[in-house]
N, C-alpha and C positions, 0 to 999 in steps of 0.2 A: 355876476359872472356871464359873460358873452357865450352863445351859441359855437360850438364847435360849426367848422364852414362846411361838412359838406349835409348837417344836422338842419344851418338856420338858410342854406340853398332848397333844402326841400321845406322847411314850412314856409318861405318865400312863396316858393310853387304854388302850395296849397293854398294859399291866400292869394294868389294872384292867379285864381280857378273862380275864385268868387266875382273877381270885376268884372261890372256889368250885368250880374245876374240879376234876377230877384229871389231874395233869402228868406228863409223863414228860419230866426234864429235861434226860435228854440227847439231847431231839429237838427241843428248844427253841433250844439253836445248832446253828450248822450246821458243816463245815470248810469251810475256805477256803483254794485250793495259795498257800502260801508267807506264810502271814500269822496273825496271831491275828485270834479274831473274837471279840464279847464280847455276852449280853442281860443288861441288871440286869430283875431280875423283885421286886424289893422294894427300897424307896429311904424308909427310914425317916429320924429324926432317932435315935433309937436303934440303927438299923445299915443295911445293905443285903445283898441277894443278887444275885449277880453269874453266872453260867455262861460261860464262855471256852471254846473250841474253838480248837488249838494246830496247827498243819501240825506232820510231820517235822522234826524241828534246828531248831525256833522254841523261846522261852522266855522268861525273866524274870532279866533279870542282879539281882545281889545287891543289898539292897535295905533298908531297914528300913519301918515303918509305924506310926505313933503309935497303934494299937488290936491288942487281938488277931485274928486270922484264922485261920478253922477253912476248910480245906481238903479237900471230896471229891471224887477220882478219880470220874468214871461213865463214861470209856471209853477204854481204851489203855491205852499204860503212862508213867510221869515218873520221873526220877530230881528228888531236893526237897533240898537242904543250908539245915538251920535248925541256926546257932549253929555250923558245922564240921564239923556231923553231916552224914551222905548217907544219904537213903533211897531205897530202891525201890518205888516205888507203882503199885497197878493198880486198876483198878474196885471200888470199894467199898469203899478204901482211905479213911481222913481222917487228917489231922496237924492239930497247931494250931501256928501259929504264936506265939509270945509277941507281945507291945508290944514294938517298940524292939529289937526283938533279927533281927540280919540273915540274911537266909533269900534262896532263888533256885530256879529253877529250870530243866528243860529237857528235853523232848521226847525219849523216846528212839523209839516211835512216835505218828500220830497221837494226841491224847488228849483228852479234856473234862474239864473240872472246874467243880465250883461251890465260889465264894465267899462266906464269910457274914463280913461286917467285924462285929464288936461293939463299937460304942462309946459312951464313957461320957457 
């Protein structure tokens, strides 16, 4: 569902506050007790960048996604299952996720991560 227009003109804004700065991304979300919280910071037609901030035992049930998605930890720690596998990740961690291939995950503490979807 598309952003209502006067909704996707201000996070427009707000991301076009970021070019040319230098960012530190994982101050750019925030946590939030008992919830995911999420900034896209790039919303292309060739991909987006997304940063998520996860509470404790919050996560992503299993899932697939028609693009690949590269995934980096910037704080805490996730356990990731891409494909059956389990990983353990922590800051400065990245996986990729394939296309179409099911992957999940889930909060072992707090953590942040940024999202980059590539699509075609």
């Amino acid at each position: 569902m598309a952003e209502p227009a006067p909704e996707k003109e201000k996070n427009d804004a707000k991301r076009a506050e970021l070019l040319g700065k230098v960012l530190h991304l994982k101050d750019l979300v925030q946590y939030q007790d008992g919830t995911v919280a999420s900034r896209m910071i790039v919303n292309r037609k060739a991909g987006s960048i997304t940063l998520f901030s996860f509470d404790e035992d919050e996560g992503l049930s299993e899932h697939t996604a028609p693009y690949d998605a590269v995934v980096t930890i910037l704080d805490g720690e996730v356990e990731v299952w891409v494909a059956g596998q389990t990983h353990r990740m922590t800051a400065g961690d990245t996986i990729i996720f394939p296309a179409n291939v099911p992957h999940a995950l889930s909060a072992i503490t707090r953590f942040k991560m940024m999202l980059t979807m590539v699509r075609e």
